[in-house]
C-alpha positions as CSV (number, residue, x, y, z in Angstrom):
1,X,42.1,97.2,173.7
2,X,40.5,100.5,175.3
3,X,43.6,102.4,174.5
4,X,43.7,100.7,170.7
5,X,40.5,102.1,170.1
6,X,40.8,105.0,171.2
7,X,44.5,105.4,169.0
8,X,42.3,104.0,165.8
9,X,39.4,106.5,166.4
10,X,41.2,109.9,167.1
11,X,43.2,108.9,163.7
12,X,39.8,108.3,161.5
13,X,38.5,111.5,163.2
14,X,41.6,113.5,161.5
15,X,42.6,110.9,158.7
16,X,43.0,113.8,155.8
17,X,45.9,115.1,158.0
18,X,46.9,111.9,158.9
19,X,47.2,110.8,154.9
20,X,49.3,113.8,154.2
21,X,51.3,113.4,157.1
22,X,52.3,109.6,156.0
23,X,52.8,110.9,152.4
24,X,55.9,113.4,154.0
25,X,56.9,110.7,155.8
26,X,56.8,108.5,153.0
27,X,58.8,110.3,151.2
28,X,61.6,111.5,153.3
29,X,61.9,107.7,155.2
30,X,62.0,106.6,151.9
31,X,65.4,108.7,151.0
32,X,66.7,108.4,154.2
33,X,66.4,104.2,154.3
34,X,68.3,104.8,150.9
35,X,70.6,107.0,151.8
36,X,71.8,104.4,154.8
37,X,71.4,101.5,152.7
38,X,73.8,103.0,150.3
39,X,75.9,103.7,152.9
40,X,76.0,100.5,154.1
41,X,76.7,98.6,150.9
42,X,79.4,101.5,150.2
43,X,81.2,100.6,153.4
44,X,80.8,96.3,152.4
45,X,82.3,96.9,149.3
46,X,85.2,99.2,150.6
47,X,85.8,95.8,153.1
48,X,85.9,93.4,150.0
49,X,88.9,95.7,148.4
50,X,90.6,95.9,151.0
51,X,90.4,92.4,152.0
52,X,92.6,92.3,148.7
53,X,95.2,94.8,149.7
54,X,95.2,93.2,153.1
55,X,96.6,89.7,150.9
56,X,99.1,92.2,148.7
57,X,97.4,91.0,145.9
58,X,97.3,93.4,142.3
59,X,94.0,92.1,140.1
60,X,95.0,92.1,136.2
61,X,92.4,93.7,134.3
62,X,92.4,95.1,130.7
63,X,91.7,98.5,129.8
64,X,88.1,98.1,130.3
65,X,88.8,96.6,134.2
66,X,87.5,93.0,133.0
67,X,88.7,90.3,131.5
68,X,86.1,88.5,129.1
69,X,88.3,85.6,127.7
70,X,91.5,84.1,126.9
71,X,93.5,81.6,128.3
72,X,96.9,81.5,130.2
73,X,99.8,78.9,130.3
74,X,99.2,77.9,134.0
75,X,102.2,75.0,133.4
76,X,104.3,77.9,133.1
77,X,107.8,77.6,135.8
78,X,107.8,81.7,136.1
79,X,103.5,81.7,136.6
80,X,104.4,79.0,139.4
81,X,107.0,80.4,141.1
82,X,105.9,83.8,141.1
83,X,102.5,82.6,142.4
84,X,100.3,84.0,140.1
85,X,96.3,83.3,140.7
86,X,94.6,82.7,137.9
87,X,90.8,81.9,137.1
88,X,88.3,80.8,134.9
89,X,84.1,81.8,136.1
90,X,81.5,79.3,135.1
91,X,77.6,79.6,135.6
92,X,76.0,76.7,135.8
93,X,72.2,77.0,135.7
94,X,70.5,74.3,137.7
95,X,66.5,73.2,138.3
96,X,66.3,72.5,141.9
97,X,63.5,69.7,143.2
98,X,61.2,72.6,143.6
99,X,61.6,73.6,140.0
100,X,62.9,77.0,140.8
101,X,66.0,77.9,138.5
102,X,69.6,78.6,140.1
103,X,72.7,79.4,139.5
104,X,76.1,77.8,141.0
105,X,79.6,79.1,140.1
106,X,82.0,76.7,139.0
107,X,85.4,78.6,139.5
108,X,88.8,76.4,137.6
109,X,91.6,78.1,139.3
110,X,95.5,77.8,139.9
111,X,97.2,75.6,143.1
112,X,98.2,79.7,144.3
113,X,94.1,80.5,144.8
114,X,93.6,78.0,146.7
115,X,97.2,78.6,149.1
116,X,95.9,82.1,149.1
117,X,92.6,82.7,149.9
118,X,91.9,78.7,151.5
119,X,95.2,78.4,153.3
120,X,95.2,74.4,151.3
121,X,96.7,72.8,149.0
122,X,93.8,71.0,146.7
123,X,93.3,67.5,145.4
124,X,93.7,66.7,141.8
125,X,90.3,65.6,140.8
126,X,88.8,67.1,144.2
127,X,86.0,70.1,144.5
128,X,85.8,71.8,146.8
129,X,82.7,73.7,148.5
130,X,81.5,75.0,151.8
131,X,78.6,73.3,153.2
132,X,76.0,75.6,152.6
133,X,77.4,74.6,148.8
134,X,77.3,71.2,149.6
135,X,73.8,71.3,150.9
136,X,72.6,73.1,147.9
137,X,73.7,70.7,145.3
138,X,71.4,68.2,147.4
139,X,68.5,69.8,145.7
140,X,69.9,70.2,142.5
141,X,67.3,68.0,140.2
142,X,68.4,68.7,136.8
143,X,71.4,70.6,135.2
144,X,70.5,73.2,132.3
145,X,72.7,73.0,129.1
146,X,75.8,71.0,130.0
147,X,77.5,67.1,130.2
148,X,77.5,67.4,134.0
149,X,76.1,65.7,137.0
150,X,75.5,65.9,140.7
151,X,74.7,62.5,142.4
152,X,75.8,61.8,146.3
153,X,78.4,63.8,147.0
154,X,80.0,63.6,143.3
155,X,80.5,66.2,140.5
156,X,80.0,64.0,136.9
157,X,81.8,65.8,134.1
158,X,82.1,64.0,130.6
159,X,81.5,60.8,132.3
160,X,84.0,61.3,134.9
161,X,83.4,61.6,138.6
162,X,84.9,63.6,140.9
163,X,84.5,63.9,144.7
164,X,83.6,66.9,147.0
165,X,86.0,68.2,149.7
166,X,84.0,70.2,152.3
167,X,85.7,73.7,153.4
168,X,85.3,74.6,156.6
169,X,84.7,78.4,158.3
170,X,88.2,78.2,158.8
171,X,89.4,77.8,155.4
172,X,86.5,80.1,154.1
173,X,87.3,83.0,156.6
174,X,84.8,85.6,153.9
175,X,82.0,85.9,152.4
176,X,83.1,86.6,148.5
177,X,86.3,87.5,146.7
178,X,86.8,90.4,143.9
179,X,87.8,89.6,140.4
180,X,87.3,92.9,139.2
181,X,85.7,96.0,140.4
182,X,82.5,95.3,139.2
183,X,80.6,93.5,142.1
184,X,78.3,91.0,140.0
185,X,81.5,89.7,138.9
186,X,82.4,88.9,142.7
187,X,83.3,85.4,143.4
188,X,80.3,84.4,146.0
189,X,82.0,81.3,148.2
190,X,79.1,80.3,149.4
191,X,77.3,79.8,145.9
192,X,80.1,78.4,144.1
193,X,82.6,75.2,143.6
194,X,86.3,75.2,143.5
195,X,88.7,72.8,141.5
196,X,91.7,72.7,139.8
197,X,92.3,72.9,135.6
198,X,92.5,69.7,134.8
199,X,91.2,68.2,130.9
200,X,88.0,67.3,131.8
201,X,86.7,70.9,133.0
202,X,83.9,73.2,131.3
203,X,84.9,74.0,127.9
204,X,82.6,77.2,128.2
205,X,83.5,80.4,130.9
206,X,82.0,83.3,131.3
207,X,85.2,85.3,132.4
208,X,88.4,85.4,133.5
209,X,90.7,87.0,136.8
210,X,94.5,87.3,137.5
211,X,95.8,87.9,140.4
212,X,100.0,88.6,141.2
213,X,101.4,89.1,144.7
214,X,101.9,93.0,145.0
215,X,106.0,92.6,145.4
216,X,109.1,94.5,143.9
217,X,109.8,93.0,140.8
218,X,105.8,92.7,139.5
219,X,106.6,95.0,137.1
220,X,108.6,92.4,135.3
221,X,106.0,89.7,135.6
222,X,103.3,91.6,133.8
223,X,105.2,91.9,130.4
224,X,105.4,88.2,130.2
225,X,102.1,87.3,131.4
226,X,100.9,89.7,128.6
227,X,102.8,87.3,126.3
228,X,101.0,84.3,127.6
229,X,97.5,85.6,127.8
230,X,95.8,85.2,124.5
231,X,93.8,87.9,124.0
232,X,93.9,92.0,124.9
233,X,96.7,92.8,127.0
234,X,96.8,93.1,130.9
235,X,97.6,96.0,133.6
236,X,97.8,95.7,137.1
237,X,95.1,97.6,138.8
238,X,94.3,98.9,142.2
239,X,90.9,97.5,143.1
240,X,89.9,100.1,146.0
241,X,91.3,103.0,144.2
242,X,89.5,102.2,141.0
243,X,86.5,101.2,142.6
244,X,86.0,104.9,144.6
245,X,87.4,106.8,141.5
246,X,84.2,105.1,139.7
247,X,81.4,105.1,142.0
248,X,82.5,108.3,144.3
249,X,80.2,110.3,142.2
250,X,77.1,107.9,142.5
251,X,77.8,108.0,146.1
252,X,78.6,111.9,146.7
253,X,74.7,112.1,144.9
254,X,72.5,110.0,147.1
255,X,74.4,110.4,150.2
256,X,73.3,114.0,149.5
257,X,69.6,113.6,149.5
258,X,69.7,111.2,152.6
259,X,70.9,114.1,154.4
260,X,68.3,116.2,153.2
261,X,66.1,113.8,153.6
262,X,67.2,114.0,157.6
263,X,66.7,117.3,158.3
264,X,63.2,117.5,156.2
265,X,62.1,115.1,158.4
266,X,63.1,116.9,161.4
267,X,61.1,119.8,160.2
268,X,58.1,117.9,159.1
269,X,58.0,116.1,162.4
270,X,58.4,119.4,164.6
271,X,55.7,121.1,162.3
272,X,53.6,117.7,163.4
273,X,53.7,118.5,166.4
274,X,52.6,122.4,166.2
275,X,49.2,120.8,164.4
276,X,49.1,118.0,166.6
277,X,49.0,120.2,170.1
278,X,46.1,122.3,167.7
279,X,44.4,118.9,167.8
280,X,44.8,118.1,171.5
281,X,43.6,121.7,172.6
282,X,40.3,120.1,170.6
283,X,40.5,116.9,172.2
284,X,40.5,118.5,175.7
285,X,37.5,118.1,176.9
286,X,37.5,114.4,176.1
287,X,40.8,113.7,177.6
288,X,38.9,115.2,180.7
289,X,36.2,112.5,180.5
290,X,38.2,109.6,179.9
291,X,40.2,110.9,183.7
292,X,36.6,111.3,185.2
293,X,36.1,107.8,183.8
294,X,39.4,106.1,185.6
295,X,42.3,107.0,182.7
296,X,45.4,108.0,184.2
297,X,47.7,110.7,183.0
298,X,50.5,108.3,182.1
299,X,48.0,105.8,180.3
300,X,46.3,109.4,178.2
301,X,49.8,110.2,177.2
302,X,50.4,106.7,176.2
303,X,47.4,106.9,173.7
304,X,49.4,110.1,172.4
305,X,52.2,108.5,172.3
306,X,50.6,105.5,170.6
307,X,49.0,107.6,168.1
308,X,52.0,109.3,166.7
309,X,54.2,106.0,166.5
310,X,51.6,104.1,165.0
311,X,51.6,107.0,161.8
312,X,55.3,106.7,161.6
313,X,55.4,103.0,161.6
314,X,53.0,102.7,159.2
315,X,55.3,105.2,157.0
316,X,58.0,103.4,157.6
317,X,56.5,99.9,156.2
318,X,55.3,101.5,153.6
319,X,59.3,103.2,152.8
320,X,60.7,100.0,152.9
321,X,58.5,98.7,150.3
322,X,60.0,101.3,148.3
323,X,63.6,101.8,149.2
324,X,63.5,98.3,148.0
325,X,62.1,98.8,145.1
326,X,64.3,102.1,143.9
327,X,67.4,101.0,145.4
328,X,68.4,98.7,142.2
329,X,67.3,100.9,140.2
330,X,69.5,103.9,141.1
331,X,72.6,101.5,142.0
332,X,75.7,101.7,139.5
333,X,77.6,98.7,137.8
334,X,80.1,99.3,140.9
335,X,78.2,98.1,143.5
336,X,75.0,97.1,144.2
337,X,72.4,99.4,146.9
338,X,70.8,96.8,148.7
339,X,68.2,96.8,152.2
340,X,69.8,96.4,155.2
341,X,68.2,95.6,158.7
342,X,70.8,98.3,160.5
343,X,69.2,101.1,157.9
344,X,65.7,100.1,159.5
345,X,66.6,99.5,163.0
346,X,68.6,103.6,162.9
347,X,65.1,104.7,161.6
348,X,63.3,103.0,164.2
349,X,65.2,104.5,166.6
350,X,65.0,107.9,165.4
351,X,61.2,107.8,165.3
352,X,60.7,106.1,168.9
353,X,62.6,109.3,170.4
354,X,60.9,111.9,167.7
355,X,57.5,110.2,169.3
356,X,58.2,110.5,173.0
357,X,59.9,114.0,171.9
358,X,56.3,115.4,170.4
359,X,54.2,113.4,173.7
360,X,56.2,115.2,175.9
361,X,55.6,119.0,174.2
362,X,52.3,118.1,173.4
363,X,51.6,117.5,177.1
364,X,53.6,120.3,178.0
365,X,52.0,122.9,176.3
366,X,48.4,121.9,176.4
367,X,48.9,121.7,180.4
368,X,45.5,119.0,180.4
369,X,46.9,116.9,183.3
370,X,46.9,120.4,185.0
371,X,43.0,121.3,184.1
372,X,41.7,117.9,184.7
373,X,43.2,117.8,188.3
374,X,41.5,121.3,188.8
């Protein structure tokens, strides 16, 4: 508590410093918490498209890299034996028992997703969900705007019940797939049901996804799909490539000012430290009183120490706040700049050595342990 107050009281003593020194730091945490976070969420994204590749999967888009509507011939003997996925996108919004409104995806798809992405081969009349799925629909209270039901376990549709098949972490093996390469059109597993077409399914989608294994003779397949599909026509589409041809420039930008935003901070905290040892020549002669008075040298540079993290930590809150706030803001329709922990815990660690880094010049140059023992 003796060492807290003193921390508190040397920063009230020089708090206009202090308030402009958290202001830089503010600021260049702030782009540097973005810059990582970006980063970060670049890197995620880059996983999820090559998760694709990895499955030798092409994603049929049209020339717009989405496919709104239409509708497909999923009967079809060459669709089946050439194992093409295809997939209708539901949202269902929901009123949980705490009255908050959700969202679940209901996803109608083709025998081929499930062998795909599931390694199974589904139930007619089955959904399927994992169980953080399954756990959610316990809370569902009220469905918004459509004929269905959820009632122990069962899925009511038009008046027809159908059961729900759990998928294990085995079967689940990620956490979303890609339709397209716009990520809010990502297929979240853990927020959404699977089940075959069958006549009884949601009348309503919101979009649409193809899928055809990446093989030799693909080039033949996409002709006659385009003569099955009812709306605009269909090209295969590289998801990683068109995804970093779209967002490289986004990315190129803020990557820029998080290094900038690096080495201002280096220069901002070295220039702390040339005002800060100006300070401690000032505090000398009560450093020398508190070591009359029993204070050790370790426990006086431990207040320093104390002193300078405390600032920085506070700045770092406070760039959190932020970062959170702008990253949304400044991410593109590709992918989505969101906080990570890592980003905070790199910053953390950056500041924790800069601190014991301006402590040890500090004590260095003002040489008080040195006077006091005189």
């Amino acid at each position: 508590m003796y060492d807290l107050f003193h921390i508190q009281l040397n920063i009230r003593k020089n708090v206009l410093f202090y308030l402009l020194l958290l202001c830089e730091l503010v600021l260049c945490l702030t782009m540097c918490l973005i810059g990582l976070d970006e980063q970060k969420s670049y890197l995620e994204r880059v996983s999820v498209y090559t998760q694709e590749e990895d499955k030798k999967l092409l994603t049929l888009t049209n020339q717009q890299l989405f496919l709104p509507g239409g509708k497909l011939k999923t009967d079809d003997e060459v669709i089946k034996r050439n194992q093409v996925i295809f997939g209708k996108v539901s949202y269902i919004n929901y009123q949980n028992v705490n009255g908050e409104i959700k969202i679940i995806q209901f996803v109608e798809v083709t025998p081929s997703f499930f062998e795909t992405y599931f390694n199974i081969y589904p139930k007619i009349n089955t959904y399927y969900a994992t169980e953080a799925m399954i756990d959610q629909l316990q809370d569902v209270s009220n469905i918004l705007g459509e004929d269905i039901k959820i009632l122990n376990n069962h899925i009511t549709i038009k008046s027809k019940a159908y059961s729900i098949e759990k998928l294990t972490s085995q079967q689940k093996k990620r956490e979303r797939i890609a339709t397209n390469v716009f990520e809010e059109n990502d297929i979240i597993i853990d927020k959404a049901v699977f089940y075959l077409s069958h006549p009884n399914s949601l009348e309503q989608n919101t979009f649409l996804f193809l899928k055809i294994p990446n093989t030799q003779n693909f080039e033949s397949i996409v002709p006659y799909i385009n003569q099955l599909v009812v709306d605009s026509p269909v090209y295969p589409t590289q998801l990683l490539a068109e995804f970093q041809k779209g967002s490289n420039q986004l990315a190129a930008f803020v990557r820029l000012f998080g290094w900038v935003s690096v080495i201002a901070l280096i220069i901002i905290m070295f220039g702390f430290s040339a005002t800060l040892i100006v300070f401690m020549t000032r505090r000398k002669q009560n450093m020398r009183i508190q070591y009359i008075f029993g204070a050790s040298h370790s426990r006086l540079k431990c207040q320093i120490f104390g002193e300078v993290l405390c600032v920085q930590l506070v700045a770092l809150c406070l760039s959190m706040c932020i970062s959170a706030w702008i990253e949304p803001k400044v991410s593109s329709i590709y992918y989505m700049i969101t906080p990570h922990i890592e980003s905070v815990l790199t910053l953390f660690s950056i500041l924790f050595v800069l601190s014991i880094v301006i402590t040890t010049l500090i004590s260095y140059e003002n040489k008080w342990t040195s006077a006091m023992e005189r």
